[in-house]
PAZAPA-4460 file (N, C-alpha, C; in steps of 0.05 Angstrom, whole numbers, plus 32768, in hexadecimal, padded with zeros to 4 digits):
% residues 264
    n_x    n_y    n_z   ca_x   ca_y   ca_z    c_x    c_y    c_z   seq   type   mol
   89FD   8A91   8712   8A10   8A89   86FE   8A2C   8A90   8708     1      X     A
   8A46   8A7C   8710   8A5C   8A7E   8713   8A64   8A8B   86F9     2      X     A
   8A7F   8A95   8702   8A92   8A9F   86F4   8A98   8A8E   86DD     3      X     A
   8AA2   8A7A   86E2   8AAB   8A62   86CE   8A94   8A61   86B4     4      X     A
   8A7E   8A5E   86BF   8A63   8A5B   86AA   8A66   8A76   8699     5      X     A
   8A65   8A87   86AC   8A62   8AAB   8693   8A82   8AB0   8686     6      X     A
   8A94   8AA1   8689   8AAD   8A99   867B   8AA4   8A86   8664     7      X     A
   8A9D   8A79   865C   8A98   8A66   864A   8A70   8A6F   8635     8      X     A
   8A68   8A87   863E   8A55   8A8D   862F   8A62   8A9C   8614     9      X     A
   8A57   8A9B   85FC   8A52   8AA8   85E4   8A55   8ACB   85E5    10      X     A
   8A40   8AD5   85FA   8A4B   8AEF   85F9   8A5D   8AFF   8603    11      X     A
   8A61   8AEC   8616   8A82   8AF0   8629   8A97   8AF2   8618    12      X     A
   8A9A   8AD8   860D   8AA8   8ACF   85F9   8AB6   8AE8   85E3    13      X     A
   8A94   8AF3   85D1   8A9B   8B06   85C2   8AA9   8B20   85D0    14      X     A
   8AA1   8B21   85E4   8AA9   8B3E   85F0   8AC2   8B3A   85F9    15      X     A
   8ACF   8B1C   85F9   8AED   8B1F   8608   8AFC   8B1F   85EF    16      X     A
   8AF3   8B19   85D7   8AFF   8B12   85BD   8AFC   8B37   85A9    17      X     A
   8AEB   8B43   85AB   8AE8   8B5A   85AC   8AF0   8B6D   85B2    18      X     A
   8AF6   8B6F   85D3   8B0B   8B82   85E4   8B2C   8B78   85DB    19      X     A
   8B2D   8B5E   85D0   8B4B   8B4F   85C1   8B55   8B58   85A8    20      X     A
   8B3D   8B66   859B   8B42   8B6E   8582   8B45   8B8C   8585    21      X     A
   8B34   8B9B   8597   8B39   8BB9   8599   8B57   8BBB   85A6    22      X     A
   8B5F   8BAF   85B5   8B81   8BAC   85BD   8B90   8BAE   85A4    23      X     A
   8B84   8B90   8591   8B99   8B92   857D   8B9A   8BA9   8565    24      X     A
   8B85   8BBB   856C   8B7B   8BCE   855A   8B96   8BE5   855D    25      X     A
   8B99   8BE6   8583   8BA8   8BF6   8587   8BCC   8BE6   857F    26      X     A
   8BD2   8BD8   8581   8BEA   8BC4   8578   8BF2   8BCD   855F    27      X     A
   8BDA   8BC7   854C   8BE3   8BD7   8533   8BED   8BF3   8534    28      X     A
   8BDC   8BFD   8541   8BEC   8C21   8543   8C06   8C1A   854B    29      X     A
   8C14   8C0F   8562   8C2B   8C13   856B   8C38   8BFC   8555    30      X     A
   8C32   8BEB   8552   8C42   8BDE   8534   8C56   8BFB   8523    31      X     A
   8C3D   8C01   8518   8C49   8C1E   84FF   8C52   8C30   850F    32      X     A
   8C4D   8C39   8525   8C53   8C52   852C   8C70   8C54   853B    33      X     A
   8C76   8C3C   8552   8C84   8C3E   855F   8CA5   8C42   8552    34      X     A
   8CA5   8C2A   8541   8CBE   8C2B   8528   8CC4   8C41   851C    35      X     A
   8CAB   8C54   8517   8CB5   8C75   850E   8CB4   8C87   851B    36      X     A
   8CB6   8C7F   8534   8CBA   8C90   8551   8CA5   8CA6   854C    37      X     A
   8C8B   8CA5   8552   8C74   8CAF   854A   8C5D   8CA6   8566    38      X     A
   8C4C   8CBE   8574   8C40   8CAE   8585   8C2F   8CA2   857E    39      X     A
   8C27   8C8E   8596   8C12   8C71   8595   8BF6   8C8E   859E    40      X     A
   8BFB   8CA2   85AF   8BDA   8CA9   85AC   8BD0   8CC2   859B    41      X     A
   8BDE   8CD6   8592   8BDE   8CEB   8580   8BEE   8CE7   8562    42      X     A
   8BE0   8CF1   854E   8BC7   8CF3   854A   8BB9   8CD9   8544    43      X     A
   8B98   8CD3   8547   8B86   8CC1   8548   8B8C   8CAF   8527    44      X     A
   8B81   8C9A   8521   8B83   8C8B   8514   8B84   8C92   84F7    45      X     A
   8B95   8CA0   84E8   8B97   8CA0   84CD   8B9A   8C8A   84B9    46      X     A
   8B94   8C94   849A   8B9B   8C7B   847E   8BBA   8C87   847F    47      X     A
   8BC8   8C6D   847D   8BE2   8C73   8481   8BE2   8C77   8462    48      X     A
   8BD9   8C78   8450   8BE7   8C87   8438   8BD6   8C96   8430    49      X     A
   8BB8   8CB0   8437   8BAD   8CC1   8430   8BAF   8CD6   844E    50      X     A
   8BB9   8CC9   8460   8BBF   8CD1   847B   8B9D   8CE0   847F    51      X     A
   8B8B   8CE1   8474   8B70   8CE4   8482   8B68   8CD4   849C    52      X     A
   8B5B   8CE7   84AD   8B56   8CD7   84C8   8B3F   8CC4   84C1    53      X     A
   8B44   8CAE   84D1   8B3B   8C9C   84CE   8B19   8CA0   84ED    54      X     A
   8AFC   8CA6   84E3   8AEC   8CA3   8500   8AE4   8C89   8509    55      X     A
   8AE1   8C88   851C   8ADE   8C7B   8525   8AD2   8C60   8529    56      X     A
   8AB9   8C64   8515   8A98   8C4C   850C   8AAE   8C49   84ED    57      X     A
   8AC7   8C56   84E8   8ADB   8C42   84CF   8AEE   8C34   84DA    58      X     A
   8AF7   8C2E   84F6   8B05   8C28   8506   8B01   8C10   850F    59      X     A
   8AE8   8C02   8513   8AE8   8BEA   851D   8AF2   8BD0   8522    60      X     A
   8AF9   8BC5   8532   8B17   8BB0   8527   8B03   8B9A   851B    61      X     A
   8B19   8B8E   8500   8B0D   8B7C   84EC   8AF0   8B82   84DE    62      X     A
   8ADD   8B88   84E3   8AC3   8B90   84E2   8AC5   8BAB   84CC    63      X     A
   8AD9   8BC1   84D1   8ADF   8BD4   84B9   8AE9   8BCA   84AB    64      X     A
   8AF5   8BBC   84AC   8B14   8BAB   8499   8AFE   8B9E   8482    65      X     A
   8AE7   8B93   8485   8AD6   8B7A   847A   8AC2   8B8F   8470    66      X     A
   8AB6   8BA6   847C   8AA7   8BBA   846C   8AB8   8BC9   8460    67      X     A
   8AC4   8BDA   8460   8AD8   8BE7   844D   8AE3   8BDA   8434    68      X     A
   8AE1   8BB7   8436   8AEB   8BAA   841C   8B0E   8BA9   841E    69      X     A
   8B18   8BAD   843A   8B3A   8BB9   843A   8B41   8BCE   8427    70      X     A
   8B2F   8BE1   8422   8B3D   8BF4   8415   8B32   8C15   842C    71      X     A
   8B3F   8C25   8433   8B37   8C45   843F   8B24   8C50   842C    72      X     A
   8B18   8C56   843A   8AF9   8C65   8434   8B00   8C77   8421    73      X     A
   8B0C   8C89   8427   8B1E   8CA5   8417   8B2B   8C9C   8400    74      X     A
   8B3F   8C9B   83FF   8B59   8C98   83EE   8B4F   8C75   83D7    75      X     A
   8B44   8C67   83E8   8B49   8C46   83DD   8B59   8C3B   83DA    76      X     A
   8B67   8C42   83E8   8B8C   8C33   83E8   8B86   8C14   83FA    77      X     A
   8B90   8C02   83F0   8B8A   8BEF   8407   8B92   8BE6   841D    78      X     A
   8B85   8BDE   842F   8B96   8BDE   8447   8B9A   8BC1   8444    79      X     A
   8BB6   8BBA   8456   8BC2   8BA6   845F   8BA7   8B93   8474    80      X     A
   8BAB   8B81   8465   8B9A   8B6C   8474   8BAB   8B62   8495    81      X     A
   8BBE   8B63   8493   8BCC   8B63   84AD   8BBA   8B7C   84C4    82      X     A
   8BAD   8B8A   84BB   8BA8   8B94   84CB   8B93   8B88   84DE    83      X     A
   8B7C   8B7F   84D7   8B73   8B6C   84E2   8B72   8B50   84EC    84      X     A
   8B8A   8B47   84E0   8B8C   8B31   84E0   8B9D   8B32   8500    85      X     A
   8BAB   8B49   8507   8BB5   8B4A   8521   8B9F   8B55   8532    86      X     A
   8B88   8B5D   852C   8B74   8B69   853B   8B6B   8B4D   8544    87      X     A
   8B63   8B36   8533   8B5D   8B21   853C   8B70   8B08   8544    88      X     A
   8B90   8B09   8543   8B9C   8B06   854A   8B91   8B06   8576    89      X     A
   8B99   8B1F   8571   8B93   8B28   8592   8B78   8B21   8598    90      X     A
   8B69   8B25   8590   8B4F   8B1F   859C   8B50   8AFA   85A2    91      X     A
   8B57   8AF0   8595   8B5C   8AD9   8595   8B67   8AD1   85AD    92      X     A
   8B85   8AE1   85B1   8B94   8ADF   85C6   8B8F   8AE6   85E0    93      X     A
   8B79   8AF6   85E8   8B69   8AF8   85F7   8B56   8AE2   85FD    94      X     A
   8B46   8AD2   85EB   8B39   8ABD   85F4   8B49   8AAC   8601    95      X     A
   8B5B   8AA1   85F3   8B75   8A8C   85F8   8B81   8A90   8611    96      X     A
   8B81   8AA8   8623   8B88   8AB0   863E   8B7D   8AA3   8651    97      X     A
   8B5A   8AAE   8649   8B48   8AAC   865F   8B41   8A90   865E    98      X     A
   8B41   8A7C   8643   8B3A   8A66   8645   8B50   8A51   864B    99      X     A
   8B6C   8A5E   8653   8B7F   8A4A   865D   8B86   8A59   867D   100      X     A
   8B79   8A71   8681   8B83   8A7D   869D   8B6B   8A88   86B1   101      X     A
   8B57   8A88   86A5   8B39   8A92   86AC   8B36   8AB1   86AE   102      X     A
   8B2A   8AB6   86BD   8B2C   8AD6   86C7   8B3F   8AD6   86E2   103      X     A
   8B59   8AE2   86DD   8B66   8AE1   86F2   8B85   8AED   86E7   104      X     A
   8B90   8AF8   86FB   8BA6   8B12   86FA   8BB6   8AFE   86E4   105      X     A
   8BC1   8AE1   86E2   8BCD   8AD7   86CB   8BC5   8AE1   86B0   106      X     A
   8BAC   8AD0   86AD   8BA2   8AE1   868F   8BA7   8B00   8687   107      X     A
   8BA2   8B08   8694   8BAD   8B32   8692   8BCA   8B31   8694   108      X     A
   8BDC   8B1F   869B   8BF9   8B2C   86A0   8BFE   8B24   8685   109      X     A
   8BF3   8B05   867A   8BF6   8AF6   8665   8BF0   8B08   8651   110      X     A
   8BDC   8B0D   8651   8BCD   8B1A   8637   8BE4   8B38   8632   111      X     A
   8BE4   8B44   8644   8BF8   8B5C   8643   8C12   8B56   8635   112      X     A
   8C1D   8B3E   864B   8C37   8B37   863C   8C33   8B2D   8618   113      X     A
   8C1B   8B1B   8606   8C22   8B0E   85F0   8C12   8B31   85DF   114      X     A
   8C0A   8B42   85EF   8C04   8B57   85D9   8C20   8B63   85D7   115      X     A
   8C34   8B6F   85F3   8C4E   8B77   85E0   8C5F   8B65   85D5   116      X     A
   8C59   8B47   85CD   8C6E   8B38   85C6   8C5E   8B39   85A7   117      X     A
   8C46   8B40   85A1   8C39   8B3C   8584   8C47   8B55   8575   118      X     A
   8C43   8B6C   8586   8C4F   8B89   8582   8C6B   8B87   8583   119      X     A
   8C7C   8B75   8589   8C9C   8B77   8586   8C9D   8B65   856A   120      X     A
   8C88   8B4F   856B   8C8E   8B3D   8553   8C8B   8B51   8534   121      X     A
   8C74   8B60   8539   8C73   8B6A   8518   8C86   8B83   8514   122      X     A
   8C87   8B89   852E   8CA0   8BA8   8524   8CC1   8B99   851D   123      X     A
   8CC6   8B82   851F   8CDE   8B72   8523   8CD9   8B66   8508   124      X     A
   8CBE   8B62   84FD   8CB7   8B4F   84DE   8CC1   8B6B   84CB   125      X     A
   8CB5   8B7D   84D4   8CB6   8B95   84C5   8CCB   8BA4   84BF   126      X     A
   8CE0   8BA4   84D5   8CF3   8BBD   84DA   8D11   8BB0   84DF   127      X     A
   8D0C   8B95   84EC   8D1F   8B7F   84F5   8D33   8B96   8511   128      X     A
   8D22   8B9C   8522   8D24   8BA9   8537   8D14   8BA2   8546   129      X     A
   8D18   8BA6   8567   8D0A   8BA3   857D   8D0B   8BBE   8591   130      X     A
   8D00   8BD3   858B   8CFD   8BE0   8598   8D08   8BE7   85B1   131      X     A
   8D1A   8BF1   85BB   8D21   8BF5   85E1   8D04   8C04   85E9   132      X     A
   8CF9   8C12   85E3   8CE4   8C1F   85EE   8CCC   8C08   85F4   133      X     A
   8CD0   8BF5   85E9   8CBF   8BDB   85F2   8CCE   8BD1   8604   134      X     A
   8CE3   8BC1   8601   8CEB   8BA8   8608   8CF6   8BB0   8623   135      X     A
   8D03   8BCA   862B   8D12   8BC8   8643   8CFC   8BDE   8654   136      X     A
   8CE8   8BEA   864C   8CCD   8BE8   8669   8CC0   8BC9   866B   137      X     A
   8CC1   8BBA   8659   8CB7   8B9B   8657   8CC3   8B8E   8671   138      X     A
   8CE3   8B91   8669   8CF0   8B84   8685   8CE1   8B8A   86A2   139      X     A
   8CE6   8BA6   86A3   8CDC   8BAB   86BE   8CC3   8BA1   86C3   140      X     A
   8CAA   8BA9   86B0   8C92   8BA1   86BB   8C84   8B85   86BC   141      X     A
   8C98   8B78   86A9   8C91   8B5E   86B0   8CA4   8B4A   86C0   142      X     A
   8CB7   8B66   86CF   8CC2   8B4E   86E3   8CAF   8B4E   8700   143      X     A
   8C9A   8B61   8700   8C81   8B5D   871A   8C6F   8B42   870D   144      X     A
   8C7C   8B30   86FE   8C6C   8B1C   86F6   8C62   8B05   8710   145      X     A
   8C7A   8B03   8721   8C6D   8AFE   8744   8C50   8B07   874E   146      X     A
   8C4E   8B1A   8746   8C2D   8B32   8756   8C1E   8B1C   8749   147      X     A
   8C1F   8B18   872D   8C04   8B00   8715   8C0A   8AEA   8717   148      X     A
   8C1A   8AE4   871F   8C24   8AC2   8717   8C2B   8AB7   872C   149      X     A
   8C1A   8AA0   8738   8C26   8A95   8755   8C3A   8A88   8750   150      X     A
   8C42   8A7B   8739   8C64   8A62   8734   8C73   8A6D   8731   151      X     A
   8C69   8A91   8731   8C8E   8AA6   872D   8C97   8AB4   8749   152      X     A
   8CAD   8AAA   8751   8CBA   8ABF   8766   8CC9   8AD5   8761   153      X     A
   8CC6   8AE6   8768   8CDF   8AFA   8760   8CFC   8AF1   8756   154      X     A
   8D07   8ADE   8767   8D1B   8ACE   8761   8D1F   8AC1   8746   155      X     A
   8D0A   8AB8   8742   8D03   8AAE   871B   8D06   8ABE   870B   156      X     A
   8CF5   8ADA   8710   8D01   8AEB   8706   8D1B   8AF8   86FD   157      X     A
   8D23   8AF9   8713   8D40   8B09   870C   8D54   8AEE   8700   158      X     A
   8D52   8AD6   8703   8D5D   8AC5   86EE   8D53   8AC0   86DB   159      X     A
   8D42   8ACD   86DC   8D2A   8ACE   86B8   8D40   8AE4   86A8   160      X     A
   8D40   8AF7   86B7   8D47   8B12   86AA   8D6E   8B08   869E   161      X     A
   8D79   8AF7   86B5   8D98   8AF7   86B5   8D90   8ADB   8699   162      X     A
   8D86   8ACA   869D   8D86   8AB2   8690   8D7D   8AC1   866F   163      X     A
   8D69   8ACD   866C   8D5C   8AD7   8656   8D73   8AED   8643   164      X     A
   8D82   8B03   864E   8D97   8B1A   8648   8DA8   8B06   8644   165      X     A
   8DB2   8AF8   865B   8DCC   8AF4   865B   8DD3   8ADA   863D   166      X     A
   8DBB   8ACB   8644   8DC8   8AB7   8629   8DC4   8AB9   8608   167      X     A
   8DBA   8ACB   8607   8DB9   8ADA   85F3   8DCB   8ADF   85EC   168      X     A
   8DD1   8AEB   85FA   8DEE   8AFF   85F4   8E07   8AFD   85F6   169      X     A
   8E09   8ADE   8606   8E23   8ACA   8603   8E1B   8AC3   85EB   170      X     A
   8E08   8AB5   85DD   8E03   8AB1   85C9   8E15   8ABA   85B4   171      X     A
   8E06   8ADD   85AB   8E0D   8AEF   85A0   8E2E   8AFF   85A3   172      X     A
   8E37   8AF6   85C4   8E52   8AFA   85B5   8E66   8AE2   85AD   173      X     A
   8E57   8AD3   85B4   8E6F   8AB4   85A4   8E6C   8ABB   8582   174      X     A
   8E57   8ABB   8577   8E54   8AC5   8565   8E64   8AD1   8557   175      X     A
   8E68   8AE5   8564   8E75   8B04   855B   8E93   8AFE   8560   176      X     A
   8E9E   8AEB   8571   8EB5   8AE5   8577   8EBD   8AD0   855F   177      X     A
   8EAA   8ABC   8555   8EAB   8AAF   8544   8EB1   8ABD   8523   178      X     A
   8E9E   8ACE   851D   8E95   8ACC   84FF   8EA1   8AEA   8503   179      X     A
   8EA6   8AF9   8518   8EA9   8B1E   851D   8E9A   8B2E   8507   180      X     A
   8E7D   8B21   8509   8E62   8B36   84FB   8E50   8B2B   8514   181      X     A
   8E3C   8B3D   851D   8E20   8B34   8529   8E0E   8B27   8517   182      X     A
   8E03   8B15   8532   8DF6   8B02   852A   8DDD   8B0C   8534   183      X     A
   8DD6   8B0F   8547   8DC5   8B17   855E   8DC2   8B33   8562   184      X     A
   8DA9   8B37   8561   8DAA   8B5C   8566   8DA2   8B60   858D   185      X     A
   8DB1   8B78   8594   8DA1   8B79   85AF   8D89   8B7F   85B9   186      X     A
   8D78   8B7D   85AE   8D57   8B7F   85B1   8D55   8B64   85B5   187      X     A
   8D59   8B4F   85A1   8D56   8B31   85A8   8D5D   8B2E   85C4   188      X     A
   8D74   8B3A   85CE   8D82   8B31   85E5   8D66   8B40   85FF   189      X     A
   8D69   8B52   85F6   8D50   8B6C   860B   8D3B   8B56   860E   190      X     A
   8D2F   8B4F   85F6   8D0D   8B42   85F0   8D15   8B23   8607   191      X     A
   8D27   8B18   85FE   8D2C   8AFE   8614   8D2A   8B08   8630   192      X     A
   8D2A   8B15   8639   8D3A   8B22   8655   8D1D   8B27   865F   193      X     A
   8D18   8B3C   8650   8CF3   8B3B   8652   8CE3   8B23   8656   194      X     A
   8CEB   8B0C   8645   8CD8   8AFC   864E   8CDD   8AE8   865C   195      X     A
   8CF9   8AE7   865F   8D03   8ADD   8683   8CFC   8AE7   8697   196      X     A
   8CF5   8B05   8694   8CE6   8B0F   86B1   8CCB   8B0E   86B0   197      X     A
   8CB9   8AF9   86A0   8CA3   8AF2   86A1   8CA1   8AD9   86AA   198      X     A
   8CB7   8ACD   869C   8CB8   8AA9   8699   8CC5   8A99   86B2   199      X     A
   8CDD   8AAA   86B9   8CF8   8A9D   86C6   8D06   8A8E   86B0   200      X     A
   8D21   8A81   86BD   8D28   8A78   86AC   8D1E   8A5B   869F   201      X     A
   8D0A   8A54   86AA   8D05   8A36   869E   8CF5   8A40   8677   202      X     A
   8CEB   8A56   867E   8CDB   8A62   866C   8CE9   8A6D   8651   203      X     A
   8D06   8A77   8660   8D1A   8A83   8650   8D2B   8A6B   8643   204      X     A
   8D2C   8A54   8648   8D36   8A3A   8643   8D27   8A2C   862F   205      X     A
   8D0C   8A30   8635   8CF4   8A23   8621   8CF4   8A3A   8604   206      X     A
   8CF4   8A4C   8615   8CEB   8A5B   85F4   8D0C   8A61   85E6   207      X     A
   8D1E   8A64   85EF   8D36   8A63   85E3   8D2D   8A4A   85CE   208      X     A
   8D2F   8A33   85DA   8D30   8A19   85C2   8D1A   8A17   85A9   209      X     A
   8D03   8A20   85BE   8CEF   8A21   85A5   8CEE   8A39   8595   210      X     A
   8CF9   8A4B   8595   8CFD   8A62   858D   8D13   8A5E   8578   211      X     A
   8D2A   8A4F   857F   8D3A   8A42   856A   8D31   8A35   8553   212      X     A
   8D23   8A22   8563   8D1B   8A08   8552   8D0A   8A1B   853A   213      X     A
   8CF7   8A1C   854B   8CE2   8A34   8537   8CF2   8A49   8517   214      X     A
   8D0B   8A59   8524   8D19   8A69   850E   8D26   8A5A   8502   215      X     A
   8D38   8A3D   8506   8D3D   8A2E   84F9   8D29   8A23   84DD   216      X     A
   8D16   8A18   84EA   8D0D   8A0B   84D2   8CFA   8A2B   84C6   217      X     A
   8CFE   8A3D   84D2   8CEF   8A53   84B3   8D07   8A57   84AA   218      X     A
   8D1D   8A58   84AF   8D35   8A64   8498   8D3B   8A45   848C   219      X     A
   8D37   8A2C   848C   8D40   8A1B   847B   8D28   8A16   8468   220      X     A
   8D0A   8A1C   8472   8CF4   8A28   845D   8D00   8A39   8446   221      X     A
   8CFF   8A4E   8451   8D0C   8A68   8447   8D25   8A60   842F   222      X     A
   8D2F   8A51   8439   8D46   8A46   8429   8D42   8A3C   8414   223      X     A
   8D2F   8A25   8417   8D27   8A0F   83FE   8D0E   8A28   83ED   224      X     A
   8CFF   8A33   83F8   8CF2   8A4E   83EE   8D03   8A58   83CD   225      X     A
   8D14   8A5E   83DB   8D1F   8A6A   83CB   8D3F   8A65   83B6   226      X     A
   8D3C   8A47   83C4   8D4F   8A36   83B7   8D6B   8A3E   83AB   227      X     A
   8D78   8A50   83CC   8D92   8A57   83C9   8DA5   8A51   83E8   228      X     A
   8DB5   8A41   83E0   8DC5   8A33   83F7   8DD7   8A47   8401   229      X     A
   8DDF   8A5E   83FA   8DEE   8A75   83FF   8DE0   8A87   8409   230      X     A
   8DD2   8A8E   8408   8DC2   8AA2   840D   8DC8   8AA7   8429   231      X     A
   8DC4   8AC2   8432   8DD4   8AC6   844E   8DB4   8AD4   8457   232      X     A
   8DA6   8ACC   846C   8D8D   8ACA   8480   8D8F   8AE2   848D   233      X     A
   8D81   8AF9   8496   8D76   8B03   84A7   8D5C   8B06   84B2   234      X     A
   8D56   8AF4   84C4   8D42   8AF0   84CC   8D3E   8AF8   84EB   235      X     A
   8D24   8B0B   84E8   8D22   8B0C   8507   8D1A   8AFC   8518   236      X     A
   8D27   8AF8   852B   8D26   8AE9   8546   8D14   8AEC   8552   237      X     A
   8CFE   8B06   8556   8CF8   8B10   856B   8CD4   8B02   8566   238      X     A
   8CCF   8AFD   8556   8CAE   8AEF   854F   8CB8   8ACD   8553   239      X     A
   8CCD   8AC0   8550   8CCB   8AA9   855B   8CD1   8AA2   8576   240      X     A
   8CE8   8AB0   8584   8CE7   8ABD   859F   8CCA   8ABD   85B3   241      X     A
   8CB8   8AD1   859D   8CA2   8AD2   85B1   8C88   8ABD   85A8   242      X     A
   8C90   8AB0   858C   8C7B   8A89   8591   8C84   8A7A   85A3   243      X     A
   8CA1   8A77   85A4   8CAB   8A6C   85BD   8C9E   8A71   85D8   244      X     A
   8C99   8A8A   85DC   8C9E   8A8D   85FB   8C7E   8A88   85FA   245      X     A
   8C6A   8A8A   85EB   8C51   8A8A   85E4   8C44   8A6D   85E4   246      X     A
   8C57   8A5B   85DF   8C52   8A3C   85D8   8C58   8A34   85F7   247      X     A
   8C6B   8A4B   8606   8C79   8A41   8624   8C5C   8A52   8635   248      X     A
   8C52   8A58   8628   8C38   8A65   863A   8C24   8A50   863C   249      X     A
   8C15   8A4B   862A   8C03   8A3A   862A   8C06   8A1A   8625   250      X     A
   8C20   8A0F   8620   8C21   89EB   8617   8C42   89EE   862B   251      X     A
   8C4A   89F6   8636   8C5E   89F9   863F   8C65   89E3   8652   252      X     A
   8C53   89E5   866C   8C58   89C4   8680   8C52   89B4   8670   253      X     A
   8C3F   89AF   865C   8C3C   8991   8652   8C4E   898D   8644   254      X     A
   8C5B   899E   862E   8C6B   8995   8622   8C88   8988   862F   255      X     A
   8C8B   899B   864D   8CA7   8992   8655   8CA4   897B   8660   256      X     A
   8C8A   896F   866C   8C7F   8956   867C   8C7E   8945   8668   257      X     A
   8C79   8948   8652   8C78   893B   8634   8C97   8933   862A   258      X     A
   8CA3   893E   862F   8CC6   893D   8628   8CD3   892D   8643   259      X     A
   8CC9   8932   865E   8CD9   8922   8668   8CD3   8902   8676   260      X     A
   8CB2   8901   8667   8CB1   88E6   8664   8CBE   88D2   864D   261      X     A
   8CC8   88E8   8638   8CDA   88D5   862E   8CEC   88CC   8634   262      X     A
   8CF6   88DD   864A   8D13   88D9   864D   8D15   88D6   8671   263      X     A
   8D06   88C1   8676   8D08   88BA   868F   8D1F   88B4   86A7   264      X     A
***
């Protein structure tokens, strides 16, 4: 039995979708924790509102969530369905790797990179922050994106990193030169930079637009939502940012091969 065949079996399958959800198990911890500057490994898994430790056979990703009824064993307070729903989130995201990259150093750099971009998205939904303790070790380690990726040179890199910071942040100060309030926070600017030293700049170009496009039409949602033409938007950047760069992971050449047969 080749590789390819025990890639595409049922119990493979479960076990790569499985090991996807025990990741996102840990995601959740650094979700809550990191924002209240609290560590990701001490102490072990507590009910965030009876703070009882949580063992382990109550821990299971999604599987406790569905026996427990979403409520903690102890207290009965309920838990946030988000919790699993990012456990399967990731596990998901893990299939989606191996079945667009196989078993091979891509899928792992991949998979690494869309778990801290899930983990920047909900602390940024939550807090409307991006962490430096994420985003700028992010830079560095995903500018060895050359070692995983044969279409990245070092050279891509470091115009990933200049293309990703830098236009941001021209962005952000026309802005500020314009309206003299921020528009743009510098985490947005950090999180781009990051994923120019994954992407290069063609990547930082793609997800810029679709990353636009994307916060555009939720804040004109948002708008008719709530059916006020005044209303002044803060919306984070940093979860459409990373569908962007996410949509530039997996549909990315087709779509640009798709765009410039229109325009021959």
């Amino acid at each position: 039995m080749n590789i390819n065949t025990i890639t595409t079996t049922p119990i493979f399958m479960l076990g790569v979708f499985s090991f996807g959800a025990c990741i996102g198990s840990f995601l959740n911890v650094c979700i809550y924790r990191i924002p209240n500057k609290k560590s990701i490994v001490f102490p072990g898994s507590l009910c965030t509102s009876c703070k009882t430790h949580i063992p382990f056979y109550l821990n299971i990703p999604i599987i406790s969530y569905i026996f427990l009824m979403g409520k903690c064993r102890y207290c009965k307070s309920k838990i946030s369905l988000r919790y699993p729903f990012i456990e399967a989130l990731t596990g998901f995201t893990s299939l989606a790797v191996i079945f667009k990259f196989g078993l091979s150093p891509a899928a792992f750099f991949w998979f690494v990179f869309i778990c801290v971009l899930i983990t920047i998205s909900f602390i940024d939904i939550d807090f409307q922050i991006i962490p430096d303790v994420i985003s700028l070790p992010g830079i560095i380690i995903f500018a060895f994106s050359s070692f995983f990726l044969p279409e990245m040179s070092i050279m891509d890199t470091i115009t990933g990193i200049i293309a990703g910071g830098g236009s941001l942040y021209l962005i952000a100060l026309v802005y500020y030169l314009l309206r003299k309030q921020e528009g743009m926070g510098g985490g947005d600017i950090k999180l781009l930079a990051m994923i120019g030293a994954a992407t290069g700049w063609k990547g930082v170009l793609f997800t810029t637009f679709t990353g636009s496009l994307l916060g555009t039409i939720a804040g004109v949602f948002i708008l008719i939502i709530t059916k006020k033409s005044d209303i002044k938007l803060k919306i984070p950047f940093g979860p459409y940012l990373s569908s962007g760069v996410i949509i530039y992971i997996f549909f990315g050449k087709q779509i640009i091969h798709w765009y410039l047969n229109l325009n021959p």
